[in-house]
N, C-alpha and C positions, 0 to 999 in steps of 0.2 A: 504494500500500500504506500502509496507517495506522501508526502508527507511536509508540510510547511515548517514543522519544528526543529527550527534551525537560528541559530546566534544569529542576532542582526550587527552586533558590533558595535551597541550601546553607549560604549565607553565608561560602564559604572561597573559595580562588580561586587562580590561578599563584601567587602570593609564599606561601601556606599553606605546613607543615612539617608532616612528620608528628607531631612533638610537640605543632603545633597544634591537628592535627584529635586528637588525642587529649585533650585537654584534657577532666579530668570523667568520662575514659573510664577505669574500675578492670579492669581483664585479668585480674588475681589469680586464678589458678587454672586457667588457658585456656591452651590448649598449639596453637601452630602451627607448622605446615612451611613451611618457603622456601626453595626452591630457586633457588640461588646467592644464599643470604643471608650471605656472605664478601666480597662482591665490588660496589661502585658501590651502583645503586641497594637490593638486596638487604641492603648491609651496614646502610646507615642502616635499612630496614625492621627488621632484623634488632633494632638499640640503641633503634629506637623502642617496641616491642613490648615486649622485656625492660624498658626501664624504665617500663612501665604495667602489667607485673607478669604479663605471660607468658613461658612458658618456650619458647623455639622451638627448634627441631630443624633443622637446619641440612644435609642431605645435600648434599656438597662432589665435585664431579670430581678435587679436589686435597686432601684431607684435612689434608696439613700445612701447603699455604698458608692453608687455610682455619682453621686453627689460629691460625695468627701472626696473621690480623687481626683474631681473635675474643677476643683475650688479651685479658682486663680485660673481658671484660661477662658478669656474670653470669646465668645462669637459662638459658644454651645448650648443644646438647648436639650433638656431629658425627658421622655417618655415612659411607660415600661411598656418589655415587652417579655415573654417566656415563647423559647424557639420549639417549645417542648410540650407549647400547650396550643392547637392551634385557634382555638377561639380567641386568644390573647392575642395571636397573629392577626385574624381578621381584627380586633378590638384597633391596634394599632393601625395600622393599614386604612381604615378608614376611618379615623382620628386626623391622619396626613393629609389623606385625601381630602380632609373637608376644609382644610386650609388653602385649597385650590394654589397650590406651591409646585411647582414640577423639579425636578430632581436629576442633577447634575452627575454626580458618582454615587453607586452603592459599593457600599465594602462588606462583604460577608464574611466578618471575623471572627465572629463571634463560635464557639465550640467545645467539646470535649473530648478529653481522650483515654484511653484505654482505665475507664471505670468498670467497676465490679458490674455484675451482667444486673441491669436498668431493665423496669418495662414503661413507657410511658403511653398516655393517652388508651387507645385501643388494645395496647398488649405490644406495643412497636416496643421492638431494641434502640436504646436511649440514643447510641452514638448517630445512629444513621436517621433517627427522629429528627435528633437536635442539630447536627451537621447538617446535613442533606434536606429534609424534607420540611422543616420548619423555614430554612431559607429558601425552598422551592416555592412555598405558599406565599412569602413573604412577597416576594418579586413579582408573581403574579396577580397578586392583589393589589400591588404597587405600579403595576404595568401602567395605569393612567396617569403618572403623575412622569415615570420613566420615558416612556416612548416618546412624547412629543419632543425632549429636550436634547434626542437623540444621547441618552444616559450612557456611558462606561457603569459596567456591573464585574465587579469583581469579585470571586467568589474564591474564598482562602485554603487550599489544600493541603500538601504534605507530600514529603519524599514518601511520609508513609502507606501512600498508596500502591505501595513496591507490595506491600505486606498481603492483598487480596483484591480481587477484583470482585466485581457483583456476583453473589452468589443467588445466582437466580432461583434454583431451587429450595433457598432455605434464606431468604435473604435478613428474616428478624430471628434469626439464631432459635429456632426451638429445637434442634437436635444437637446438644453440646454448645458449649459457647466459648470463643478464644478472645482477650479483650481487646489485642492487637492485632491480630485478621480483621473482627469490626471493626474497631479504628480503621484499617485498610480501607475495608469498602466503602466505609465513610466517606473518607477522600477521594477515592475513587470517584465515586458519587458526584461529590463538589467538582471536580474535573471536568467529569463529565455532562454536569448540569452546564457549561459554561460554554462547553461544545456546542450543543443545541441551542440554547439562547441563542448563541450567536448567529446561527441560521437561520432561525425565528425573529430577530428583530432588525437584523443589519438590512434588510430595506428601507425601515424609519430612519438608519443612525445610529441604532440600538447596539454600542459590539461591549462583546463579554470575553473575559481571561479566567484563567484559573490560576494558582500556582503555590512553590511550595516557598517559605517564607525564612526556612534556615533552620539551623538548631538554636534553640535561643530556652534558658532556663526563664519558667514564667508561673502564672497560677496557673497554665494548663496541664501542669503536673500535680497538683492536688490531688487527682487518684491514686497518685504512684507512693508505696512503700519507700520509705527513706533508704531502707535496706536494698530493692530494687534498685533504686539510684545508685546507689555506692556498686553495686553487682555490677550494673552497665557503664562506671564508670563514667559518671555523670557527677557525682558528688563525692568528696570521698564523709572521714565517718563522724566529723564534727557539722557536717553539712557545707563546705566550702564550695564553690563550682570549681571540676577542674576543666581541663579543655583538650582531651586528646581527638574529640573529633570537630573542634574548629567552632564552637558555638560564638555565637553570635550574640551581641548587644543588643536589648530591646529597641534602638534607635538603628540598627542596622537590619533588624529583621521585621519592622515595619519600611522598609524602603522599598522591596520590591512589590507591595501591593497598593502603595503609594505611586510609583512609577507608574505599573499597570494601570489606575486610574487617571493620572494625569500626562504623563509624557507625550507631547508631540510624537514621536518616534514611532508611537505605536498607530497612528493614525493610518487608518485604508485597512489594517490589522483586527484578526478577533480570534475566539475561537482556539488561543494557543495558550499553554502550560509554559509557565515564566519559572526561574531562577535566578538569583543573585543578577536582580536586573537586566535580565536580557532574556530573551526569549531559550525554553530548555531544549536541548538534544534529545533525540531518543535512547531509552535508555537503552548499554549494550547488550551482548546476546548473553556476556560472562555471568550476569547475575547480580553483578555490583549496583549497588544503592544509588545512583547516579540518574538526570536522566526522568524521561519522562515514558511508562511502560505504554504499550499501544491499546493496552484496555484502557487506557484513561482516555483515547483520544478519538477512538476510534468511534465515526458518524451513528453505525446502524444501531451500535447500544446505545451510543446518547439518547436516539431518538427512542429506543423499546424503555431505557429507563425515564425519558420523560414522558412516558404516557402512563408508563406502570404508578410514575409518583403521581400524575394529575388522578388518577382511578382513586387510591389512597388515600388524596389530600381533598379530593371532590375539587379543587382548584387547577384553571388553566385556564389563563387569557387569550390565546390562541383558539381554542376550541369551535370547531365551526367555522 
């Protein structure tokens, strides 16, 4: 299969910041959503944005922690929203909507990872609930206020979707559960939701990215054993970060979904899996973690999982 995931020559790279790839870039008047933009990589997205002169919208599962860490930056404004629960989804969604505001960038940061086996809403597996399908609703719900403005949708993945691709036979885990396969499909998921968009809406203007945002130590490890850390060497046993696989700063690992939302560069572009600011490679045939795998990119599953999820979520603004 041919394939457009290929370096464009960016000139930024892992040590980039989003204040760097912003550099030049005027926001002034441009309004974006990010969900969990309180929190890790989110927050930095969140102070990069406001300080190139956009106002972001911030819907928070926790309204008043999202409060406290949002103290002091101006041009922000908090909602709530739960990714996990989708009436809260619809709740929000048209709350925005009726502010008749249309919308410059989404950033889908918002997620979890490798928690104990979750069931939410109907009996859904938490990861691919709260990752995947709750920002599937989200967007589609929000399609009205997106499309006209011809919106960048950014939807936050992971190398970890090395870990598993859609398991379509079993896809909410009822037979055994692995916490990091789910996570996999999650992202997978995210990936692949970002593929279809972009087919779907890049007539209006509409282009979508996925990508993976770095190793970076944040709350998104709050599921994880202290002892698991130390084991993958990640922490050693006082809890210090060490860095034998290169982790990243939360102001470096908000830069590539920052990029993807704003960069000129990416313009005429959609549809593709980012890294360390620039568009990712495929990943190779060895196995290595590197790399973007061809389940995540590939058209006919985007499209079989964006209908599997519109059936699901009862949501899809294309529909008909």
């Amino acid at each position: 299969m041919s394939t457009a995931q290929h370096k464009i020559g960016s000139g930024f790279g892992a040590e980039s910041t989003a204040d760097d790839v912003l550099q030049g870039i005027d926001l002034s008047g441009k309004l974006a959503i990010v969900t969990g933009g309180y929190s890790g990589l989110g927050l930095e997205t969140t102070r990069a944005l406001t300080k190139a002169g956009a106002q972001v919208v911030v819907p928070a599962r926790r309204p008043d922690t999202a409060g406290q860490a949002l103290a002091g930056i101006d041009g922000v404004e908090l909602d709530e929203l739960d990714l996990g629960d989708l009436e809260s989804v619809r709740g929000f969604a048209e709350r925005f909507l009726a502010s008749g505001r249309t919308v410059d960038f989404v950033i889908d940061s918002a997620g979890i990872m490798a928690c104990p086996e979750t069931r939410v809403g109907p009996g859904w597996e938490a990861q691919f609930a709260t990752n995947h399908l709750g920002h599937f609703a989200l967007v589609n719900r929000l399609w009205p206020a997106i499309a006209p403005g011809g919106a960048r949708v950014v939807s936050v993945s992971s190398r970890g979707h090395h870990f598993s691709g859609i398991r379509w036979d079993d896809v909410q885990w009822r037979q055994g559960y692995d916490k990091w396969e789910a996570y996999g499909q999650a992202k997978t998921a995210n990936a692949l939701f970002a593929v279809h968009l972009d087919k779907l809406g890049r007539d209006v203007g509409v282009r979508a990215f996925s990508l993976h945002p770095g190793g970076i130590i944040t709350p998104l490890q709050r599921h994880l054993p202290r002892q698991e850390m130390v084991e993958r060497g990640w922490i050693d046993e006082d809890g210090n970060v060490l860095n034998p696989e290169g982790f990243k700063t939360p102001e470096q690992g908000a830069a590539t979904q920052v990029w993807a939302a704003t960069s000129p560069q990416l313009n005429g572009l959609g549809g593709l899996y980012l890294e360390d600011c620039d568009v990712a490679e495929p990943a190779p045939a060895d196995g290595e973690r590197i790399g973007v795998k061809e389940w995540a990119t590939d058209p006919e599953l985007a499209a079989r999982l964006w209908e599997f999820s519109a059936e699901l979520t009862g949501v899809n603004a294309f529909a008909g």
